[in-house]
CHARMM internal coordinates of N, CA and C (Angstrom, degrees):
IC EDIT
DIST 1 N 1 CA 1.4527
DIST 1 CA 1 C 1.5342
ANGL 1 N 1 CA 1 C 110.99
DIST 1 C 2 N 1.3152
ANGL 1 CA 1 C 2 N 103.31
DIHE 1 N 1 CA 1 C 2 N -27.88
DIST 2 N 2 CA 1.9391
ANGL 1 C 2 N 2 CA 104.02
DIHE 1 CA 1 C 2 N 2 CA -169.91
DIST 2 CA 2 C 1.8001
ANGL 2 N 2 CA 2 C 100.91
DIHE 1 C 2 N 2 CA 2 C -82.92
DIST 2 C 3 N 1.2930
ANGL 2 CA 2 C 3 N 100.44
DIHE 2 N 2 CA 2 C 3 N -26.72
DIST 3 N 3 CA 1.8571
ANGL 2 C 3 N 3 CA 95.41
DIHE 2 CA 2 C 3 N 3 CA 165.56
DIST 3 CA 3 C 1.3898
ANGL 3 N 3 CA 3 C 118.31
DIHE 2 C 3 N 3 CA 3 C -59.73
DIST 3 C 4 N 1.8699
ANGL 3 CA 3 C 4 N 111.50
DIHE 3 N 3 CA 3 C 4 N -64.58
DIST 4 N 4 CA 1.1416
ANGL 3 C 4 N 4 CA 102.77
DIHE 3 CA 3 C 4 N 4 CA -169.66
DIST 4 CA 4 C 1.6793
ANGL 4 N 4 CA 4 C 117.64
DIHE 3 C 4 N 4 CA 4 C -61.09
DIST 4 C 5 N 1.5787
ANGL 4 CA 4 C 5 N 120.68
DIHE 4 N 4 CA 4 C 5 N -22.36
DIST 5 N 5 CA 1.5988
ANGL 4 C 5 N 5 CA 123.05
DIHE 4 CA 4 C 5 N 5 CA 178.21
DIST 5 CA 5 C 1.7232
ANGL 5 N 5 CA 5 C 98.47
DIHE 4 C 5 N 5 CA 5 C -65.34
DIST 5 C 6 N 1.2567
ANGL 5 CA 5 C 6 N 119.84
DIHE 5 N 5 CA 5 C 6 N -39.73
DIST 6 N 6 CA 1.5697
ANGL 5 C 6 N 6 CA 118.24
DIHE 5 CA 5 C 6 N 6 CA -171.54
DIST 6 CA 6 C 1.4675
ANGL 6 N 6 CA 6 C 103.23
DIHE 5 C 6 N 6 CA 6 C -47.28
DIST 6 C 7 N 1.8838
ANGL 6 CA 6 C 7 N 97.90
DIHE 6 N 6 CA 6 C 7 N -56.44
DIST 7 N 7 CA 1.6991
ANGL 6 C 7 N 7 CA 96.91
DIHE 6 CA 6 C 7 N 7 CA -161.07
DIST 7 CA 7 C 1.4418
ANGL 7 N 7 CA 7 C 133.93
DIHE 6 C 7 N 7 CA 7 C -84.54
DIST 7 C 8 N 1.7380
ANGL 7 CA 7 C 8 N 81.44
DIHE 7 N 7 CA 7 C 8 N 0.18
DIST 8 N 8 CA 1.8641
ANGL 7 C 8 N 8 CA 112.94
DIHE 7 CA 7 C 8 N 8 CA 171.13
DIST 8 CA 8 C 1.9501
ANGL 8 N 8 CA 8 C 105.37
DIHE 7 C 8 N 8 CA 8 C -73.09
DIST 8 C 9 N 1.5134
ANGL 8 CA 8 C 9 N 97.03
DIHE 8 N 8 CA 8 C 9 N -41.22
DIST 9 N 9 CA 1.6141
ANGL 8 C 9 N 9 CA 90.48
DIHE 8 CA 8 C 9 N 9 CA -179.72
DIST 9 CA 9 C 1.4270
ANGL 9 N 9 CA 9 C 109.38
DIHE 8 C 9 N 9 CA 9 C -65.51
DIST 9 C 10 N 1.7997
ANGL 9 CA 9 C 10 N 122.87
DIHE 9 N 9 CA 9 C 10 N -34.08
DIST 10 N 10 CA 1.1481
ANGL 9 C 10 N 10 CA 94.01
DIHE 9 CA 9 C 10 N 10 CA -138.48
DIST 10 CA 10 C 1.6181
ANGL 10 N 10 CA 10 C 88.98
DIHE 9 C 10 N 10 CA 10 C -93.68
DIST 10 C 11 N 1.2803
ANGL 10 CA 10 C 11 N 112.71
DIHE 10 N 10 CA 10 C 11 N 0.98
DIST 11 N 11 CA 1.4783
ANGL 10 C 11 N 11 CA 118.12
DIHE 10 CA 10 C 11 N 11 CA -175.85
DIST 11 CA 11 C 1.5529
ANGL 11 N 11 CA 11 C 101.20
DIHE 10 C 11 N 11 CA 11 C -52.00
DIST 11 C 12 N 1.8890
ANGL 11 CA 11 C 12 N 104.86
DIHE 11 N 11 CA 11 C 12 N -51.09
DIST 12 N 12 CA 1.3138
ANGL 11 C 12 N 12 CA 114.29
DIHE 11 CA 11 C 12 N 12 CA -144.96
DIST 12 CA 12 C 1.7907
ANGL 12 N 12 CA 12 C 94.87
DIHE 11 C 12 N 12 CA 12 C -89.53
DIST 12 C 13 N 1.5360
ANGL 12 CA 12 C 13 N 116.43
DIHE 12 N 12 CA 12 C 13 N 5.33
DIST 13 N 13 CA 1.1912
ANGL 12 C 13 N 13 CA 128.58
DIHE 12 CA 12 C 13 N 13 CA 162.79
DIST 13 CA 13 C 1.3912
ANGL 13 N 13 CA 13 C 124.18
DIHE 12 C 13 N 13 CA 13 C -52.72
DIST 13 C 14 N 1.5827
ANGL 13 CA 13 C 14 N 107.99
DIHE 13 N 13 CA 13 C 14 N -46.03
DIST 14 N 14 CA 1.4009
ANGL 13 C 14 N 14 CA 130.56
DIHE 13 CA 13 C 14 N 14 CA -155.04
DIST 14 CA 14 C 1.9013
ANGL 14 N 14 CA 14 C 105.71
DIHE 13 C 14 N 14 CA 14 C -109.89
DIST 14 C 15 N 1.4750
ANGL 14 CA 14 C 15 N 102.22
DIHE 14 N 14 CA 14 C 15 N 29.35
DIST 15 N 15 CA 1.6370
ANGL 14 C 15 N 15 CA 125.23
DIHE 14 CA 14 C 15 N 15 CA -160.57
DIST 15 CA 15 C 1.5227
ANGL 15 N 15 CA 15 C 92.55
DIHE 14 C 15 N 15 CA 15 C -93.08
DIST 15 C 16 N 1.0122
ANGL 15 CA 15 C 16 N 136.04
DIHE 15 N 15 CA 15 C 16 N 172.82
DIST 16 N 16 CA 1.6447
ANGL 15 C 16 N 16 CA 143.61
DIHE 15 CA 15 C 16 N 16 CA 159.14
DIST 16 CA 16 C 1.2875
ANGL 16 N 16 CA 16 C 108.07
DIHE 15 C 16 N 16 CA 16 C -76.16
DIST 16 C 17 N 1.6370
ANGL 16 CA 16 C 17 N 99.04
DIHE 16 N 16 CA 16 C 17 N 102.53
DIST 17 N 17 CA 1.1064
ANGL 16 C 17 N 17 CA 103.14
DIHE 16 CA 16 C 17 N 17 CA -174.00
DIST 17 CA 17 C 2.3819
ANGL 17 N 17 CA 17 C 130.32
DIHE 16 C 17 N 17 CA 17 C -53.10
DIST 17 C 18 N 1.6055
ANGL 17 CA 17 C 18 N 90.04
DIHE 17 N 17 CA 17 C 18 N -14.25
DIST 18 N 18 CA 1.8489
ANGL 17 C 18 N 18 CA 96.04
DIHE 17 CA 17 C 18 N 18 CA 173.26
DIST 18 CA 18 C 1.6135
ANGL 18 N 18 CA 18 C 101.48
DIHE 17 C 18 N 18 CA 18 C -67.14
DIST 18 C 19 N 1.5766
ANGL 18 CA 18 C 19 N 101.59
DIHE 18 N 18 CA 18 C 19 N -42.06
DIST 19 N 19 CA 1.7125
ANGL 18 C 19 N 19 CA 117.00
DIHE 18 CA 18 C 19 N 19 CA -169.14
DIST 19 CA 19 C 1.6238
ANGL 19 N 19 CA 19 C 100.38
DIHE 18 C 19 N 19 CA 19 C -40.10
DIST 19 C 20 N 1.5897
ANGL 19 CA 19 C 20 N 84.74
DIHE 19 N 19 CA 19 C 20 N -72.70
DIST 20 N 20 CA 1.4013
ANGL 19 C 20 N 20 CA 99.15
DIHE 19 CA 19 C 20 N 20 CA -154.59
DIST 20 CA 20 C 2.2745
ANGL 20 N 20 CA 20 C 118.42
DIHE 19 C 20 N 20 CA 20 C -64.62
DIST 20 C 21 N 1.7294
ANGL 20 CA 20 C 21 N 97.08
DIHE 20 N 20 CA 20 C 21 N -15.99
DIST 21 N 21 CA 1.3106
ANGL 20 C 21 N 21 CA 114.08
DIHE 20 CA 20 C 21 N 21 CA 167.19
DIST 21 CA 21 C 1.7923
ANGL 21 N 21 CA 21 C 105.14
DIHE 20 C 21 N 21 CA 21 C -50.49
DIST 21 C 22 N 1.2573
ANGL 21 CA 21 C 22 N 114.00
DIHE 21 N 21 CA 21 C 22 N -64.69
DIST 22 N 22 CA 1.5373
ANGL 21 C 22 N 22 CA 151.03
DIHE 21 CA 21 C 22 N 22 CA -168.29
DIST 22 CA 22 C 1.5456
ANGL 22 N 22 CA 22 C 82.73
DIHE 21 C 22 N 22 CA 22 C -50.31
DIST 22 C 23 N 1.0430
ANGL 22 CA 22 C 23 N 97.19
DIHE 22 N 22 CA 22 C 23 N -88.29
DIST 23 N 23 CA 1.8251
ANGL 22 C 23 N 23 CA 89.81
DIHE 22 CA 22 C 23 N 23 CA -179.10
DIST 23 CA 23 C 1.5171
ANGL 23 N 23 CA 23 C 138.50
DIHE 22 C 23 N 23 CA 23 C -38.15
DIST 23 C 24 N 1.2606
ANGL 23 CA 23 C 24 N 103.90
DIHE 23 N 23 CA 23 C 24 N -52.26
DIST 24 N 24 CA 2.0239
ANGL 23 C 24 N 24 CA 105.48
DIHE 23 CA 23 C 24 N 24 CA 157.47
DIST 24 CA 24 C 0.9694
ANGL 24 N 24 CA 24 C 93.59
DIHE 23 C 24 N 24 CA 24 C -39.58
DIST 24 C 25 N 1.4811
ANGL 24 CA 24 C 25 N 136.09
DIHE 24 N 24 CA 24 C 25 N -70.93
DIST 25 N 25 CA 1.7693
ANGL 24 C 25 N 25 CA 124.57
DIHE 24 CA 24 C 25 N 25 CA -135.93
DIST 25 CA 25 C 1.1475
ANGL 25 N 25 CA 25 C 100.37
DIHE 24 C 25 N 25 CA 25 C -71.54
DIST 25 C 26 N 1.5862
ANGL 25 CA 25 C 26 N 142.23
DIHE 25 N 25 CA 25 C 26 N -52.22
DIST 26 N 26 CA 1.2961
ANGL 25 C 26 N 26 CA 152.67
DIHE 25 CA 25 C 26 N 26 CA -142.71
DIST 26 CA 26 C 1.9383
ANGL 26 N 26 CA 26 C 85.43
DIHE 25 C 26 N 26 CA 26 C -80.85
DIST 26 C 27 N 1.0926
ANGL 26 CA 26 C 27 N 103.80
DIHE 26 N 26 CA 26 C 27 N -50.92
DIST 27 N 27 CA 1.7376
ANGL 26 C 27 N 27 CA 107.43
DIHE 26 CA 26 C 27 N 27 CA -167.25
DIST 27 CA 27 C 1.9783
ANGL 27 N 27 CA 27 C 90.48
DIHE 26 C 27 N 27 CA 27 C -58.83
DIST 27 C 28 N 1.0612
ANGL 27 CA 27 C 28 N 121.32
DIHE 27 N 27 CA 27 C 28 N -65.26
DIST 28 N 28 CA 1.5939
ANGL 27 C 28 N 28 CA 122.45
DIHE 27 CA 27 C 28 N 28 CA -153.55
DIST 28 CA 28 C 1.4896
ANGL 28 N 28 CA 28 C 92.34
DIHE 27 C 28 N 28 CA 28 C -74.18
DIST 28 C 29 N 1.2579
ANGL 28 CA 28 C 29 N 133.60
DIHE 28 N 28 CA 28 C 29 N -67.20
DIST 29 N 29 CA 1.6522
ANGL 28 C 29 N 29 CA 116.48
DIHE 28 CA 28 C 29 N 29 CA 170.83
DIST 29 CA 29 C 1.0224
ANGL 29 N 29 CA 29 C 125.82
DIHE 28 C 29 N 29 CA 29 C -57.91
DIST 29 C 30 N 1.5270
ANGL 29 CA 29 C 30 N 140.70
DIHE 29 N 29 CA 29 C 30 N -8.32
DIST 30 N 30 CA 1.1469
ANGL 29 C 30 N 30 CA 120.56
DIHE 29 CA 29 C 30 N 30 CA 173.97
DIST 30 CA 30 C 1.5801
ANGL 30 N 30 CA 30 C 102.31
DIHE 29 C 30 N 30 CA 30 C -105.71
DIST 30 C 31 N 1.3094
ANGL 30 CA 30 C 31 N 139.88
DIHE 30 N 30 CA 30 C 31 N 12.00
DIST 31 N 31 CA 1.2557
ANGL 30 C 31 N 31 CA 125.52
DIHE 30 CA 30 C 31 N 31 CA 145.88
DIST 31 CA 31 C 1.3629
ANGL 31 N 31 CA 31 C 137.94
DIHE 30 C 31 N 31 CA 31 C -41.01
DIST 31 C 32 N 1.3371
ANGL 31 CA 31 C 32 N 92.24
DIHE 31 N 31 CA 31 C 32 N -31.48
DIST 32 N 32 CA 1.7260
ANGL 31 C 32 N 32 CA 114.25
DIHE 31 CA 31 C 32 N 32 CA -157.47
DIST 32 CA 32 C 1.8435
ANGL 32 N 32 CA 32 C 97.07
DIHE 31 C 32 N 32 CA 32 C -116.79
DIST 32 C 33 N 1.4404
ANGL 32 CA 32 C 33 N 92.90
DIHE 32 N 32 CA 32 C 33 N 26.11
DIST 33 N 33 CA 1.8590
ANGL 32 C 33 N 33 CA 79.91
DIHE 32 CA 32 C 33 N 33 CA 179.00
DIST 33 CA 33 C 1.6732
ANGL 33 N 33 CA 33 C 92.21
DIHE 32 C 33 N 33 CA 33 C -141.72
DIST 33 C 34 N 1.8469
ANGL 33 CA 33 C 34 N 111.33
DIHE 33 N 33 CA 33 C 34 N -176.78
DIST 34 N 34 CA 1.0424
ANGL 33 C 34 N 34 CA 127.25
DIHE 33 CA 33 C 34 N 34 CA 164.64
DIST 34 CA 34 C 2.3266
ANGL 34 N 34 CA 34 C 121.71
DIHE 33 C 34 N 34 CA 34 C -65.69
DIST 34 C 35 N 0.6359
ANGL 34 CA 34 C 35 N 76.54
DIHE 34 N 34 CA 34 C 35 N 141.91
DIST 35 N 35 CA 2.0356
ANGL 34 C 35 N 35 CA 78.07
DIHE 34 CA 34 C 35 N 35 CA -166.39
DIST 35 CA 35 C 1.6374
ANGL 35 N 35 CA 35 C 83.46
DIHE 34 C 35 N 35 CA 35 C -54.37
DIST 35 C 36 N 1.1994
ANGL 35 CA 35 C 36 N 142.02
DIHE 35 N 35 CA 35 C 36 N -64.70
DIST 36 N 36 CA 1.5791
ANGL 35 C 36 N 36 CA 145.79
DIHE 35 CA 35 C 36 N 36 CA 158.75
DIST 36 CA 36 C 2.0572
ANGL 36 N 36 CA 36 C 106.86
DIHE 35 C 36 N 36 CA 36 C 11.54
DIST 36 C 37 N 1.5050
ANGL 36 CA 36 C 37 N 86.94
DIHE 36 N 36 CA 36 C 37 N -73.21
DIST 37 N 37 CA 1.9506
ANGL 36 C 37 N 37 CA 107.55
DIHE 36 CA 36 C 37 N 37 CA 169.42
DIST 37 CA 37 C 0.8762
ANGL 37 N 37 CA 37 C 120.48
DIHE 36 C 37 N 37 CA 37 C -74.02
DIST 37 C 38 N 1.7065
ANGL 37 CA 37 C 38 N 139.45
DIHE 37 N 37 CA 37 C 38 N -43.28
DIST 38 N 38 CA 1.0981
ANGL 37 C 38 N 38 CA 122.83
DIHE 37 CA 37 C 38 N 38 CA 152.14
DIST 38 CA 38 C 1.4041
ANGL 38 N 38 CA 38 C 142.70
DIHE 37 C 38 N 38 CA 38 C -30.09
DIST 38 C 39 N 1.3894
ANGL 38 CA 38 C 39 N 114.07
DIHE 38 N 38 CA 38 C 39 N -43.59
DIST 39 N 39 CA 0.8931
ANGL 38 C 39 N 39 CA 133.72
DIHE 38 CA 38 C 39 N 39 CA -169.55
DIST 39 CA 39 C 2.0454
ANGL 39 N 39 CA 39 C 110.06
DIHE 38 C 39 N 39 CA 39 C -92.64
DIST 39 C 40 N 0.8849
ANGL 39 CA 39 C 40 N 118.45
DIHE 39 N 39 CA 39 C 40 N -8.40
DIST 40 N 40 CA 1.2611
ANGL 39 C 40 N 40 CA 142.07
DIHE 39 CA 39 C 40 N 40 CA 157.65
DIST 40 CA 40 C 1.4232
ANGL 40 N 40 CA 40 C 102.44
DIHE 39 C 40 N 40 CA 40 C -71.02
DIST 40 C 41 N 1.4002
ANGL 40 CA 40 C 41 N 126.75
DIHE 40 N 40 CA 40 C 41 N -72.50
DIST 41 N 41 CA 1.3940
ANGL 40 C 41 N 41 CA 143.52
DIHE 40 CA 40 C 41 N 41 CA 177.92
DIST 41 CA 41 C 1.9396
ANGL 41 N 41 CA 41 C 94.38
DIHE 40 C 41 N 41 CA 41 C -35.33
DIST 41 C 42 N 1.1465
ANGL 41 CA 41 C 42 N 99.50
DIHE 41 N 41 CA 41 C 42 N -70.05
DIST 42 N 42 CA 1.5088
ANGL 41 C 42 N 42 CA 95.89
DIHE 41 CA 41 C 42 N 42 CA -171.08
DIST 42 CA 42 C 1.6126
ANGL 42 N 42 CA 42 C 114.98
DIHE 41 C 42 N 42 CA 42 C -42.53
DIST 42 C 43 N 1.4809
ANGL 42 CA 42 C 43 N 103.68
DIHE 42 N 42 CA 42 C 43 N -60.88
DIST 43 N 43 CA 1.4476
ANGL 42 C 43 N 43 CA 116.52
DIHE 42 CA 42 C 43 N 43 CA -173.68
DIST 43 CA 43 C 1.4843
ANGL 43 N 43 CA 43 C 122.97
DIHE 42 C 43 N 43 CA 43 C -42.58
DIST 43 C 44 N 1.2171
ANGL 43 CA 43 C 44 N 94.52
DIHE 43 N 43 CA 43 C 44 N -34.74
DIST 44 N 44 CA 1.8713
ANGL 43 C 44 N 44 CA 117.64
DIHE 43 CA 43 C 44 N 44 CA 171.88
DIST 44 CA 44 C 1.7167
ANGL 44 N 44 CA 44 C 92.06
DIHE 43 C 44 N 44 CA 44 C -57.54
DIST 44 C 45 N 1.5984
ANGL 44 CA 44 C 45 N 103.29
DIHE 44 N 44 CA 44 C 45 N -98.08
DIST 45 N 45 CA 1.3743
ANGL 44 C 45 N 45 CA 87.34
DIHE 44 CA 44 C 45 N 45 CA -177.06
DIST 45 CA 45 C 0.9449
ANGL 45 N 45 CA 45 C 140.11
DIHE 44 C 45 N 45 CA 45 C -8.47
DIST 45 C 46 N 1.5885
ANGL 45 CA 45 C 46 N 113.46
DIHE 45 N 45 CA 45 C 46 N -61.73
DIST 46 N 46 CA 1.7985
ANGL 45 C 46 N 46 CA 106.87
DIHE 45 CA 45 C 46 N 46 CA -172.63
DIST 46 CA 46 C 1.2332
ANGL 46 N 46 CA 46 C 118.86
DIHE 45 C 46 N 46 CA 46 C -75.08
DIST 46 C 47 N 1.1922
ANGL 46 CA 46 C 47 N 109.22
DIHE 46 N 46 CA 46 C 47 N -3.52
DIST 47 N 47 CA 1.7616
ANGL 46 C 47 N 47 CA 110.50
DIHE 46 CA 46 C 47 N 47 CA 173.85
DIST 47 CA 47 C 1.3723
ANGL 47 N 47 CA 47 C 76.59
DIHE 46 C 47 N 47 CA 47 C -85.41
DIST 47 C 48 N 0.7048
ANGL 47 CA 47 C 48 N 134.58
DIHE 47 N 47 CA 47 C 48 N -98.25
DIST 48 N 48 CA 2.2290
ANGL 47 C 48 N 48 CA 131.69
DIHE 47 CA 47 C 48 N 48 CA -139.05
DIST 48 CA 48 C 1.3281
ANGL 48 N 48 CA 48 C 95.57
DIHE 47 C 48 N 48 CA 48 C -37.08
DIST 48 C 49 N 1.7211
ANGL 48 CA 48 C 49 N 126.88
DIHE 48 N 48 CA 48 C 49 N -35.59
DIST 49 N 49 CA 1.6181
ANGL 48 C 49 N 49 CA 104.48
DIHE 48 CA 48 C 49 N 49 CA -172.96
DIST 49 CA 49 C 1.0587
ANGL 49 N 49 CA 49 C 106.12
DIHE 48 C 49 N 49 CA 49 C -95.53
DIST 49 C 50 N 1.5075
ANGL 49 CA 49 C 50 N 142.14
DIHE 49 N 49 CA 49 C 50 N -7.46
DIST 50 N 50 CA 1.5163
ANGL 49 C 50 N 50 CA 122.52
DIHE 49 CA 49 C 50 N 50 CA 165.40
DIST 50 CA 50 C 0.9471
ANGL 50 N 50 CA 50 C 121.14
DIHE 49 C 50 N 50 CA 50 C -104.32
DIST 50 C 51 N 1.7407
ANGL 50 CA 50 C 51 N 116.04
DIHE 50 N 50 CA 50 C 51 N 20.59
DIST 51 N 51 CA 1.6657
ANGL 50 C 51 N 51 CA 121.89
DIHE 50 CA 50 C 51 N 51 CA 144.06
DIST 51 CA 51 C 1.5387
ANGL 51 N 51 CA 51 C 107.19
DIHE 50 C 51 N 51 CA 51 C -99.71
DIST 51 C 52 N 1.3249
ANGL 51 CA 51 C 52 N 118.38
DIHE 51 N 51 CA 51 C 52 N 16.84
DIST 52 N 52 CA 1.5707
ANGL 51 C 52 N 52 CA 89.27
DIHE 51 CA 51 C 52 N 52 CA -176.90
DIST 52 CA 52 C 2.2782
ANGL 52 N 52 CA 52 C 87.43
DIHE 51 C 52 N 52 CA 52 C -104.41
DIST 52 C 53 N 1.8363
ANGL 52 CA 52 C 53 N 87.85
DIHE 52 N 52 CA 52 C 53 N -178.55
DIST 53 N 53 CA 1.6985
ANGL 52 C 53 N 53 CA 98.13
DIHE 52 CA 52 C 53 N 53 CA 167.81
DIST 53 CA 53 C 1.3627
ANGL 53 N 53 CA 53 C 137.85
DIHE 52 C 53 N 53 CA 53 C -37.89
DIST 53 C 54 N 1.9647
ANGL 53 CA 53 C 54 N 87.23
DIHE 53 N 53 CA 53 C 54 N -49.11
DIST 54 N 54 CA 1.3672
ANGL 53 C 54 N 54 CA 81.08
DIHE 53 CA 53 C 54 N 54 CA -178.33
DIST 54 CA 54 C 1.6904
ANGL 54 N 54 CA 54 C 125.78
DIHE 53 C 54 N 54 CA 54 C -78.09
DIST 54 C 55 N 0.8903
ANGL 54 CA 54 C 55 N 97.10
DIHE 54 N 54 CA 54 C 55 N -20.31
DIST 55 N 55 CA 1.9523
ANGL 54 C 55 N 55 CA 106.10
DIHE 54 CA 54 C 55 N 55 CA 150.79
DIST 55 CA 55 C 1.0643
ANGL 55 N 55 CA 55 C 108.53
DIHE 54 C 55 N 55 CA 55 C -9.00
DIST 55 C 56 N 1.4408
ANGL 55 CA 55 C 56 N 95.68
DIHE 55 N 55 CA 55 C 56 N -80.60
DIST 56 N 56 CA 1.5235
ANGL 55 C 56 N 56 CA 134.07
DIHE 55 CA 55 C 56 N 56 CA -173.93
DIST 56 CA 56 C 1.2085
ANGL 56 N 56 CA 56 C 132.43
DIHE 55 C 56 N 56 CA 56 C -28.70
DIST 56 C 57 N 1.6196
ANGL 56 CA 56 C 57 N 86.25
DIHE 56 N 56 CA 56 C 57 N -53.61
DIST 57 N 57 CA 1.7410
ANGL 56 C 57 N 57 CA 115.33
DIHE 56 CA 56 C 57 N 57 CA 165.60
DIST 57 CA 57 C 1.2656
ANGL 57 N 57 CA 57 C 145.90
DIHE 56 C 57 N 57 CA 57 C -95.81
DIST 57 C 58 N 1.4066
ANGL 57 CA 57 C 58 N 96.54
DIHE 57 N 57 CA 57 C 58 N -2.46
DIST 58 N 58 CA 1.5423
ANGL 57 C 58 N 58 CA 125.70
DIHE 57 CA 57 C 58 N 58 CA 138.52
DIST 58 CA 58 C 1.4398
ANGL 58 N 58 CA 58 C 137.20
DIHE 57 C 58 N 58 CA 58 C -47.41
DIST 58 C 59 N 1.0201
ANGL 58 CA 58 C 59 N 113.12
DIHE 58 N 58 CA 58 C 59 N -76.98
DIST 59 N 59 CA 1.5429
ANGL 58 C 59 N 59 CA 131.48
DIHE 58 CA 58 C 59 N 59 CA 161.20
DIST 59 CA 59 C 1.5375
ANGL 59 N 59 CA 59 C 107.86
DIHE 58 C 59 N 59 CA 59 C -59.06
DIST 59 C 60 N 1.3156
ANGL 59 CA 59 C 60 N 135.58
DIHE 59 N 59 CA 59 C 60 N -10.20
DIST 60 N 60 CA 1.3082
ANGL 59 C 60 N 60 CA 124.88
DIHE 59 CA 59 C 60 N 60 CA -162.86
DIST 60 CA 60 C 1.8959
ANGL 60 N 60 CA 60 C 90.80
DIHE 59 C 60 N 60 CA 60 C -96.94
DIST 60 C 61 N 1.7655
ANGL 60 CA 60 C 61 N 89.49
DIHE 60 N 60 CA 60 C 61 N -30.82
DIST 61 N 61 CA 2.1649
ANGL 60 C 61 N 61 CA 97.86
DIHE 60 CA 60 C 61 N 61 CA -161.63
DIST 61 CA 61 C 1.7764
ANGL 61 N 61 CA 61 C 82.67
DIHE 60 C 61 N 61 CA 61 C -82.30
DIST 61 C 62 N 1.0356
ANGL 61 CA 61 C 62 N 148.43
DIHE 61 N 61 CA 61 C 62 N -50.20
DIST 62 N 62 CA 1.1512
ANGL 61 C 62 N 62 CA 150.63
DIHE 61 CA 61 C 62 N 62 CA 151.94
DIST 62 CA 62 C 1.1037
ANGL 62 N 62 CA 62 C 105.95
DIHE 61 C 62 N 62 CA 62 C 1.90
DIST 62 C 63 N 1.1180
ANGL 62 CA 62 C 63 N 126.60
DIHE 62 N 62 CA 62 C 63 N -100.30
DIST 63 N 63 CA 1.5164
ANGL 62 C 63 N 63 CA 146.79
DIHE 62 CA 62 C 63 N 63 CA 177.36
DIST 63 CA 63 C 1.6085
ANGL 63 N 63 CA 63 C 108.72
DIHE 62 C 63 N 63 CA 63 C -37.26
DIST 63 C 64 N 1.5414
ANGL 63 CA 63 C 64 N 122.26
DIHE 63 N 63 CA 63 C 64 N -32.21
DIST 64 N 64 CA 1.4119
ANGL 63 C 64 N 64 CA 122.43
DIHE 63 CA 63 C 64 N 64 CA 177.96
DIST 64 CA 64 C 1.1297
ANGL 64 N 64 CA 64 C 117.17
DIHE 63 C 64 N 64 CA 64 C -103.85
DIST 64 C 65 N 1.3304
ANGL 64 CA 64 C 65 N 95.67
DIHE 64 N 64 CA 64 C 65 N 6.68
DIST 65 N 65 CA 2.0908
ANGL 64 C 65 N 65 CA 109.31
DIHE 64 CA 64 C 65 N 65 CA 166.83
DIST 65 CA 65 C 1.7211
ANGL 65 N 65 CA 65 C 87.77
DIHE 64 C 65 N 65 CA 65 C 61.59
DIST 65 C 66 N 1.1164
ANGL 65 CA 65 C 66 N 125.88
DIHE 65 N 65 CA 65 C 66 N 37.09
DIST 66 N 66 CA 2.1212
ANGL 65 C 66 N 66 CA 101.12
DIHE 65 CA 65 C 66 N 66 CA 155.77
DIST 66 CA 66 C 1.4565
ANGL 66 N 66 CA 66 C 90.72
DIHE 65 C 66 N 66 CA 66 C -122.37
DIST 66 C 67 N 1.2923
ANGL 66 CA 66 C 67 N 116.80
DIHE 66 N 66 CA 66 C 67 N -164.16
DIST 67 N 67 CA 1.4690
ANGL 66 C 67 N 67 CA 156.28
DIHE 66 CA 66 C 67 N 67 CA -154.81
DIST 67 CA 67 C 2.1073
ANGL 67 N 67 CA 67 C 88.97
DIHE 66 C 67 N 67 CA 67 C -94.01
DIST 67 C 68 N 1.1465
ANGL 67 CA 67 C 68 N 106.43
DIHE 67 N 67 CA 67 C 68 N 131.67
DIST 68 N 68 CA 1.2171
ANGL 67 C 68 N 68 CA 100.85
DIHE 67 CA 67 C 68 N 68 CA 177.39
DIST 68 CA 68 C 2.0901
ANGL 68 N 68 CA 68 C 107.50
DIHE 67 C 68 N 68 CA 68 C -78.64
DIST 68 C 69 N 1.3717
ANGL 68 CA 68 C 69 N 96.63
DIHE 68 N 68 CA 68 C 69 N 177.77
DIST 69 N 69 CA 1.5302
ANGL 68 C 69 N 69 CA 108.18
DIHE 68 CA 68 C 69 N 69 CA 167.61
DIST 69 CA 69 C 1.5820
ANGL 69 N 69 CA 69 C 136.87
DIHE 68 C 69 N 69 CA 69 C -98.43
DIST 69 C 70 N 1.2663
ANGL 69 CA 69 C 70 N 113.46
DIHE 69 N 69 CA 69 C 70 N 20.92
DIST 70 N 70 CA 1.4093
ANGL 69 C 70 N 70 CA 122.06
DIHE 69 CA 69 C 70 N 70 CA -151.36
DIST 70 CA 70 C 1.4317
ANGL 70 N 70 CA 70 C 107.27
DIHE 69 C 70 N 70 CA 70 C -44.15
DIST 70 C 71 N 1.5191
ANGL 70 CA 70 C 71 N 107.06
DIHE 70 N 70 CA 70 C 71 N 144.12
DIST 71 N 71 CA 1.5785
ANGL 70 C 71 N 71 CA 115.90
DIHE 70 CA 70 C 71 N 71 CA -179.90
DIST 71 CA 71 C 1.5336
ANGL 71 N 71 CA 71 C 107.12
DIHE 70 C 71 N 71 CA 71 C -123.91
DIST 71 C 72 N 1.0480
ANGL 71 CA 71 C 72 N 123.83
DIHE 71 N 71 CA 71 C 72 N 4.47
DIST 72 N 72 CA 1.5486
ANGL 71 C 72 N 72 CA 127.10
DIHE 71 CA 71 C 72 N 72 CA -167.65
DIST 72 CA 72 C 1.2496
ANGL 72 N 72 CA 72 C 117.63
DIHE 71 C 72 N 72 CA 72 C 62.56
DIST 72 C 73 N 1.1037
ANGL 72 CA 72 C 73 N 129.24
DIHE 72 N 72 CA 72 C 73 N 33.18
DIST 73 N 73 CA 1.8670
ANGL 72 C 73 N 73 CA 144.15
DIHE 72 CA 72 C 73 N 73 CA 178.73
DIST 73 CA 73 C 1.6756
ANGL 73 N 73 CA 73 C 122.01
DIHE 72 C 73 N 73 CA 73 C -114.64
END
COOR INIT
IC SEED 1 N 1 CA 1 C
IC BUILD
């Protein structure tokens, strides 16, 4: 079990790093709130990460079939 949790972290290591920002916050503040705010919390996020670059550069490595470039922007 302590392998597969290792290779689960390091998966979620190699995540977009805006993505995976967006997600802590929404997970740790919305514990402590109504699902109503939470869910506000989330929505925020995903607007800021599918207006930011690496968006951008997502869908661009997508389309060119490689590995994207994420810069955290």
């Amino acid at each position: 079990m302590e392998k597969e949790a290792k290779a689960f972290a390091r998966k979620l290591g190699e995540g977009a790093p805006l993505a995976m920002q967006a997600i802590l916050r929404a997970v740790t503040r919305g514990l402590e709130m109504p699902i109503e705010e939470g869910v506000k919390i989330e929505v925020e996020g995903s607007t800021q990460v599918n207006a930011s670059e690496d968006a951008m550069e997502g869908a661009r490595a997508f389309i060119e079939k490689r590995p994207p470039r994420l810069q955290g922007r």
